[in-house]
Backbone bond lengths (Angstrom), bond angles and torsions (degrees), N, CA, C in turn:
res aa  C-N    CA-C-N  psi(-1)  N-CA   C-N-CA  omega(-1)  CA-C   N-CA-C  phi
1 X - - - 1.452 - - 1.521 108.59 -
2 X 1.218 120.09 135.55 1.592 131.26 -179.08 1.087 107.20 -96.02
3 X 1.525 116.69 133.21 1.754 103.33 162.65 0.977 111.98 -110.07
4 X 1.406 138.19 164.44 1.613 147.99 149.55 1.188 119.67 8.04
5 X 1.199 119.29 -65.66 1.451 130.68 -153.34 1.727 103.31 -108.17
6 X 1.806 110.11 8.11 1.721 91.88 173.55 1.271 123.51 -70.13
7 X 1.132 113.20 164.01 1.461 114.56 179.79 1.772 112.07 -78.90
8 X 1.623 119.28 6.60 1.238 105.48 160.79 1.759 98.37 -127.92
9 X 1.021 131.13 45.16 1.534 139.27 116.80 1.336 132.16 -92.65
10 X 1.229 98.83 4.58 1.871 104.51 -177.06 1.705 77.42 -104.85
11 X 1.288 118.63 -62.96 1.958 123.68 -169.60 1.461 93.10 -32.77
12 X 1.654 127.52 -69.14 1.440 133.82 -151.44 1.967 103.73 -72.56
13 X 1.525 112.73 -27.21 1.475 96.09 163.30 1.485 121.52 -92.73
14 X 1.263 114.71 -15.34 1.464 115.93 176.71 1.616 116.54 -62.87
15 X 1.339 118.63 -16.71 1.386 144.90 -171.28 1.223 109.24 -92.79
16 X 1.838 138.29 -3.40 0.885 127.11 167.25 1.447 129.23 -143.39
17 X 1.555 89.78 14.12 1.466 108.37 168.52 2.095 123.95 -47.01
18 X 1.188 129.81 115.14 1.087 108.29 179.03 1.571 98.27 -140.46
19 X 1.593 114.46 145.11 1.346 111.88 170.15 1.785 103.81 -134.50
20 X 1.095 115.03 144.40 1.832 102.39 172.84 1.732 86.93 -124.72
21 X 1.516 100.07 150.97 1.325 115.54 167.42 1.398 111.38 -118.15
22 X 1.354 114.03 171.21 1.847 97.58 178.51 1.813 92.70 -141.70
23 X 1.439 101.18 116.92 1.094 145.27 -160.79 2.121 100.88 -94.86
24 X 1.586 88.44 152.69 1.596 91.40 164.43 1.634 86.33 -148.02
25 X 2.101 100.15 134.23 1.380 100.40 179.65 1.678 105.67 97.70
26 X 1.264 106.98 27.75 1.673 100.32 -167.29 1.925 85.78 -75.07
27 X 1.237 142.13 -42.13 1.742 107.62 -173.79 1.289 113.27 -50.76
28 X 1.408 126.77 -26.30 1.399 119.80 -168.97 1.408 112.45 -79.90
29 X 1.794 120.09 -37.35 1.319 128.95 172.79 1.996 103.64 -50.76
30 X 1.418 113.08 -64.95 1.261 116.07 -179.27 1.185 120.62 -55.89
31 X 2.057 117.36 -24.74 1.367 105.06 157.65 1.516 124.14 -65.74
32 X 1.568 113.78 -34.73 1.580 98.74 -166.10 2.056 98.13 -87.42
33 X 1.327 115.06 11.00 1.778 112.13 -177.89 1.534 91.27 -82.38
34 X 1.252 125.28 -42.49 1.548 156.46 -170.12 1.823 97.58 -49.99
35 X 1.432 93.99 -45.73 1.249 91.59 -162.89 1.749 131.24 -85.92
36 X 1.515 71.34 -10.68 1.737 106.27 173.11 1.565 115.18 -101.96
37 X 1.339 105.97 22.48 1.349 99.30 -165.31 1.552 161.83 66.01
38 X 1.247 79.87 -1.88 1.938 116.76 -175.60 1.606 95.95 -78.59
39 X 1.389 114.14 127.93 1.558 113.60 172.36 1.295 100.83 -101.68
40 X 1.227 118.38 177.63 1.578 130.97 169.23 1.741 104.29 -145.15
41 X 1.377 121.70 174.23 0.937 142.49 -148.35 1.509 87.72 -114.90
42 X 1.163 132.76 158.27 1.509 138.59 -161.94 1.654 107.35 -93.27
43 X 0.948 100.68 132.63 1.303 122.08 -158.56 1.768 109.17 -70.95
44 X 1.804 101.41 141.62 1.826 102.03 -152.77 1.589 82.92 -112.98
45 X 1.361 112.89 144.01 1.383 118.03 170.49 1.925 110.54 -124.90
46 X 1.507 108.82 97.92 1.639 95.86 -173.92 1.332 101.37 -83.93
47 X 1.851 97.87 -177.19 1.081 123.79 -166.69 1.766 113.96 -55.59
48 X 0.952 107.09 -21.03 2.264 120.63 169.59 0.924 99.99 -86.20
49 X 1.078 141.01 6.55 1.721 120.03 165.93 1.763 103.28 101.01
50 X 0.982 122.79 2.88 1.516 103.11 -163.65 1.237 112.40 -105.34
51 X 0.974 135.45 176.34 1.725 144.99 -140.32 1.521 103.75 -134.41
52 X 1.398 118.43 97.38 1.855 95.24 178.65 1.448 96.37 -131.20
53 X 1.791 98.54 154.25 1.819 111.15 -179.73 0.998 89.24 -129.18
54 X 1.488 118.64 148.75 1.337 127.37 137.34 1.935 118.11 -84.19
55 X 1.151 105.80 132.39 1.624 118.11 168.89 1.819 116.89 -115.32
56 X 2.011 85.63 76.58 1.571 79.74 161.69 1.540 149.27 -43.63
57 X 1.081 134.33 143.59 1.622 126.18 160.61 1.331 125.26 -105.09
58 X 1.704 121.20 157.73 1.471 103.55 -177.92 1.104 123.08 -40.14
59 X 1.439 128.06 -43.31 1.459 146.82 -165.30 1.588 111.50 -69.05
60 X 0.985 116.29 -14.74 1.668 136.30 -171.64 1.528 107.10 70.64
61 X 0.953 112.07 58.19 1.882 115.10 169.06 1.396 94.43 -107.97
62 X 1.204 120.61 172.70 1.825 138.13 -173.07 1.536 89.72 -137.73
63 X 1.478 86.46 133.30 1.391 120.37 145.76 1.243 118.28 -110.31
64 X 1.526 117.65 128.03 1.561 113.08 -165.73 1.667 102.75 -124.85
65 X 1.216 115.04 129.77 1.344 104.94 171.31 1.422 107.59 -104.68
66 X 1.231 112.61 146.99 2.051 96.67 164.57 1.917 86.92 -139.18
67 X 1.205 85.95 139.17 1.947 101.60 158.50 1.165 122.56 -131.44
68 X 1.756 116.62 121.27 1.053 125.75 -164.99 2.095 112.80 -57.44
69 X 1.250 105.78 163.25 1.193 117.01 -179.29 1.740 108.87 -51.67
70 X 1.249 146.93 -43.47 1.111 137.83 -163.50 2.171 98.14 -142.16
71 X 1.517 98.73 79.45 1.438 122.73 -150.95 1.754 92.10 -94.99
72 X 1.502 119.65 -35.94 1.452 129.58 -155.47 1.514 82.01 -85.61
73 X 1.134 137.84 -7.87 1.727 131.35 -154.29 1.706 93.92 -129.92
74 X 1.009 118.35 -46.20 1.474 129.54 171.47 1.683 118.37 -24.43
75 X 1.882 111.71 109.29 1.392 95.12 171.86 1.200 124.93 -90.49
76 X 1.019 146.82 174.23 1.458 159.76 -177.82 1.693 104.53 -85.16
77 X 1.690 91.13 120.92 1.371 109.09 178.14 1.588 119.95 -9.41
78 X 1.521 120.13 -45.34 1.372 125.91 -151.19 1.516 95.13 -107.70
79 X 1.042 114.19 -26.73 1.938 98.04 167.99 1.364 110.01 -75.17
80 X 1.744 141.58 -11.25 0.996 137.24 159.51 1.504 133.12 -52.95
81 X 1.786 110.09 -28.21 1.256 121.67 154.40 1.383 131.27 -80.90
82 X 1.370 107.71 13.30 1.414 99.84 172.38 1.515 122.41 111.36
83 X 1.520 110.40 -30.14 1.295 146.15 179.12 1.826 100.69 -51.78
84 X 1.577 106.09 121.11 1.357 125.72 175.81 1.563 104.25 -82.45
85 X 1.723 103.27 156.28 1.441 94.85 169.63 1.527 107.39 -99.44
């Protein structure tokens, strides 16, 4: 029987943690992860143009960045509704 708090139920959820964010400027993000020592996994470019990394952790969770194909031009969610600054 497993409980909650074993250390191989923490192993089996730490293993499937995943979050992606969507980024504009991801060389500069991977320069300053770079700079801290954080590696990433080599960078995927699909067929839309977009840019995605995975950023492992010790624990094996992902951090995922993706930035769309035209990211420097890209508005922010809330000026799409109409919303003044």
């Amino acid at each position: 029987m497993s409980t909650l708090g074993s250390s191989s139920s923490r192993t089996r959820r730490g293993r499937a943690g995943r979050i992606t964010l969507a980024v504009a400027g991801l060389d500069a993000l991977l320069a300053r992860l770079a700079a801290q020592r954080i590696e990433h996994e080599p960078i995927e470019t699909y067929s839309n143009g977009v840019r995605h990394v995975n950023v492992p952790d010790p624990d094996g969770n992902t951090i995922a960045f993706a930035e769309p194909p035209d990211a420097t031009n890209a508005s922010p969610r809330w000026a799409e509704t109409g919303a003044s600054s």
